[in-house]
Structures are given as C-alpha cells and as structure tokens.
C-alpha positions in Angstrom: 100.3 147.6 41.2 98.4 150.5 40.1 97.9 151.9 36.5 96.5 155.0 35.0 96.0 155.6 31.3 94.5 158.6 29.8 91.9 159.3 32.8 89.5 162.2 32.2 86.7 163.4 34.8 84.2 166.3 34.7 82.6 167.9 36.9 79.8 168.8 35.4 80.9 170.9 32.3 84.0 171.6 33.8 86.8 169.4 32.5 89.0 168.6 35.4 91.5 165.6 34.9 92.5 165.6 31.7 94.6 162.7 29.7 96.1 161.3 32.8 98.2 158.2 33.0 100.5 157.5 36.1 101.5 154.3 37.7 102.8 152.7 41.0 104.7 150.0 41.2 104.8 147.6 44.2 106.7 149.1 47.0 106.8 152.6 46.0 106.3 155.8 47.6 104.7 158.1 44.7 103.9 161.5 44.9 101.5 163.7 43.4 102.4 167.7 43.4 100.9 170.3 42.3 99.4 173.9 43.4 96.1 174.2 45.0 92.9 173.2 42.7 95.2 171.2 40.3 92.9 168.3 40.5 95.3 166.4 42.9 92.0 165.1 45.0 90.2 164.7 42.3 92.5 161.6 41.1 92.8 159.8 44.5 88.7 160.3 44.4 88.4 158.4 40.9 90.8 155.8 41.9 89.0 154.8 44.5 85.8 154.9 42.7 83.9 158.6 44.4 84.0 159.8 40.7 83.9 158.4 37.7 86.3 158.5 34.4 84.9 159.4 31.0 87.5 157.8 29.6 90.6 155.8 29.5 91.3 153.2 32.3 92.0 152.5 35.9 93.6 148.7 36.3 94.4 147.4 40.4 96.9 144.4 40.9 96.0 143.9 37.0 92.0 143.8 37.2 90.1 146.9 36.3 88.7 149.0 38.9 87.0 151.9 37.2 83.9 150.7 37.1 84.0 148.9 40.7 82.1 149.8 43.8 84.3 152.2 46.5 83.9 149.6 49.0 84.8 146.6 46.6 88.2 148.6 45.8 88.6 148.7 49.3 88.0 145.2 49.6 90.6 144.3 46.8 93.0 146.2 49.3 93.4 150.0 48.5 92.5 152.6 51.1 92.4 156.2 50.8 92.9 158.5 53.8 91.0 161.7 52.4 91.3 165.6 52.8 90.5 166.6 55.8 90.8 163.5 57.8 87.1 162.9 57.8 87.0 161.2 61.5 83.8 159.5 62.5 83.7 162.9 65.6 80.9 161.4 67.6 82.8 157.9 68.0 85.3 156.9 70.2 89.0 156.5 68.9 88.7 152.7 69.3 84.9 152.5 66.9 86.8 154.4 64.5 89.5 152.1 64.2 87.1 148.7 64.4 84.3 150.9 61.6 88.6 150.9 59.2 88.3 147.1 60.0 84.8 146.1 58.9 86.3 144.2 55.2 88.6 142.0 58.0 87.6 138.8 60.2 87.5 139.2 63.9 90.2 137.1 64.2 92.5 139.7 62.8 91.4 142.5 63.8 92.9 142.2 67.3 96.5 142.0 65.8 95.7 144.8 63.1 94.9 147.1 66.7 98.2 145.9 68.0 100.3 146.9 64.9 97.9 150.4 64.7 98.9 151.3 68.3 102.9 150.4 67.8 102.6 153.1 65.0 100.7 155.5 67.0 101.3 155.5 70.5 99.2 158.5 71.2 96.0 156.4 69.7 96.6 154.0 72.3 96.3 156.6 75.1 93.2 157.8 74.0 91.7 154.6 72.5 88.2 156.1 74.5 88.5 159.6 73.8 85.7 160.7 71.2 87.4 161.1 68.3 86.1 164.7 67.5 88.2 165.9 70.7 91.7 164.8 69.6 94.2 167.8 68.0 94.3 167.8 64.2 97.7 166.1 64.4 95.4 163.7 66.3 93.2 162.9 64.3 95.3 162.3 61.0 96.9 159.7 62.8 93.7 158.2 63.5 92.4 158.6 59.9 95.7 156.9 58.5 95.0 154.2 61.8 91.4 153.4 60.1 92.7 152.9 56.7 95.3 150.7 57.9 93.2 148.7 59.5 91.4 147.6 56.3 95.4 145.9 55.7 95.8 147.9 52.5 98.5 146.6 50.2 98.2 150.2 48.7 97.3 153.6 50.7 96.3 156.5 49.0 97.1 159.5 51.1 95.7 162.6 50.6 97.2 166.0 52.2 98.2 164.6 55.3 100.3 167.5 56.3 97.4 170.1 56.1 97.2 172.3 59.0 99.4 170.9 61.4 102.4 172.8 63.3 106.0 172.1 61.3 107.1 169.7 64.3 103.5 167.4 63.6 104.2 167.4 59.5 107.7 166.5 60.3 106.6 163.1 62.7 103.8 162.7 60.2 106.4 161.7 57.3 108.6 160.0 60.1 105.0 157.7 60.5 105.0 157.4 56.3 108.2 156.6 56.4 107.6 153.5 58.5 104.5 152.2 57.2 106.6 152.4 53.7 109.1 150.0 55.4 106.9 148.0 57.0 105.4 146.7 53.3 102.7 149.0 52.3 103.0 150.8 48.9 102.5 154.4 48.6 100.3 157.4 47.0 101.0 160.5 48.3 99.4 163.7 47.6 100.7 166.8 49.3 101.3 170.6 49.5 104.3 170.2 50.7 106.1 169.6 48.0 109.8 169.2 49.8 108.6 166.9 52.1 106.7 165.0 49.7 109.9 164.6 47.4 112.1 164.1 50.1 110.3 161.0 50.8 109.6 159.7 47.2 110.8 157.5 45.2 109.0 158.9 41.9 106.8 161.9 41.5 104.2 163.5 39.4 103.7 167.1 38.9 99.8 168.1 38.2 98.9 171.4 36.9 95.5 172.2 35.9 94.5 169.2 35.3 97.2 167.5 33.8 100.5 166.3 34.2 103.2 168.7 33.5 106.7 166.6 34.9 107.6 163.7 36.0 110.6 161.9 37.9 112.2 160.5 40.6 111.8 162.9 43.9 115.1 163.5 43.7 115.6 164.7 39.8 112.3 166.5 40.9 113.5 168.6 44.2 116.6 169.2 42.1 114.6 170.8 39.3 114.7 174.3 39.2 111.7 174.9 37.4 109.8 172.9 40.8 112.2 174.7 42.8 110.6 177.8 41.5 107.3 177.2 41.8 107.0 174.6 44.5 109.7 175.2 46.8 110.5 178.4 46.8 113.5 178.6 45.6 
C-alpha cells in the first residue's frame, strides 16, 4: 500500500532521513521506533507531503506521491494524526470533526460521525465543548476522530501516547486496536516502544536518521538489543 525507497530529507544543511526505504502492506499495523530526535516525525511529515525528499521515492496504492500536494495525498486517502494532536482549540468538538470531513460528500459525512462516535463515546458527550477545553487524552481522540473522518484507507499516527496517564495510553491502543480491525491499515510511530510492538505486526527501528532493525513486533520486543535500549530491560 505504501512504499519507501531510499528517502533522504534536509533540513537545511542538516541531513536528517537518510537512505530510507520501508513499506506497509494492506492491513498492517507498522511501527516506527526509535529514541527521541531520530527523525521518526520527520518521515510521517514527508509522506504526507510537509517536507520534501531529495531523493529516492514515495509510491501510494502504486502512484507516486512525493511530489503531490498534502491535501491531494489526503484526498487519495492517507491521513496523518500529528505530534501534538494539533486540535483546531477555538472550535467546537463537532467543527473539528466536519473541518476532518471536508474531502467527503455530505451525504457521508453523517454516517462517518456515527462510526466516529461508536469509537469514542466521550466525543459524543462533548460534541459542543470547544475543543481546546477537553483533557489531553481528549483531545487525541479527537485528533485521530478528524483524520478518520477523511475515511483513510491508511492512518499515519504519530506519538499518540505522549503525555497521557498509563491508564489513557493503555485505552488509546485498545482504540488502535479497533480501528485496525475495523479495515484501516496502520503507521504507527511511538515512544512507547512495548506498546507499540505489542500491537504490531512489523516494525522499524530508526536511529539517527536511519534504519538500524527491522522485524515483526514480536522478533522485535524479543530482541535484546531493543530490550536494552528501548524497553528497559
């Protein structure tokens, strides 16, 4: 569904992502691990076209995307859920869900709400809250509600877990989990490296800038060089 080869990115002279290739195939939950500054959000934000590649290519459902337009690649149906949730705060709950849904037709946008608020009850409840009052745990749900609502046959998530208590991460994964089984393919990139694995069906290790192991979650979690450095073990 999605292929990587041999990706590099600069910002400015400062050579970030280098010689990267990964792939996810359809129905996957992929991981991206790594330590902090490893240039994890730096891939999601040239797949979905925020930066640019110098090289190498970025190929979508078998057409290229690395020259496309962010909101074209949204279009062609992969979201991204970013760092930090990036909530529209001034907005209610329910604008920031219909602003996910602006690629869709009216007509579905009523049953995309419907699915949105099975997932997350607790957007339901505060449908009218302004958004930049909800808890953190809050408002990831109702950045991974937006990007859902664009129907992505790929969602790119990126730290979901950040900041929230141990018992939010945990119902966080539960709500990955399910969207997983309810079709939509996977990228995942998180801190949390047990979680993440736990949850994966392959997994990329990223270390300054370039990818170091890869696996399926479990020969991953099992490693002990990633328990070492990951998972403290």
């Amino acid at each position: 569904m999605l292929k990587i080869q041999n990706i590099n990115v600069y910002y400015g002279a400062i050579h970030a992502i280098k010689d990267v290739s990964l792939e996810v195939n359809e129905g996957e939950i992929v991981t991206l691990i790594g330590a902090n500054g490893a240039g994890k959000s730096t891939v999601l934000k040239t797949i979905s076209g925020l930066l640019r590649t110098k090289t190498g290519s970025i190929s979508f459902m078998d057409k290229s995307i690395a020259a496309t337009p962010s909101h074209k690649i949204v279009e062609a149906g992969l979201a991204h859920v970013p760092e930090g949730r990036r909530i529209f705060a001034q907005m209610s709950v329910l604008e920031n869900l219909e602003m996910g849904a602006y690629t869709q037709t009216k007509k579905s946008i009523s049953e995309d709400l419907d699915n949105v608020f099975e997932l997350f009850p607790r957007l339901l409840e505060r449908k009218k809250q302004v958004a930049g009052t909800l808890s953190g745990g809050e408002q990831q749900m109702l950045a991974m509600g937006r990007a859902l609502m664009s129907k992505p046959t790929l969602l790119m998530l990126d730290e979901p877990s950040m900041g929230l208590a141990p018992l939010l991460v945990e119902q966080i994964f539960e709500i990955i989990s399910s969207m997983h089984k309810s079709g939509t393919t996977i990228l995942l990139v998180e801190q949390n490296a047990q979680m993440a694995l736990s949850v994966a069906d392959r997994a990329y290790v990223l270390e300054t800038g370039s990818i170091a192991l890869s696996g399926t979650g479990k020969e991953l979690a099992e490693s002990d060089s990633i328990k070492k450095a990951y998972l403290g073990g």
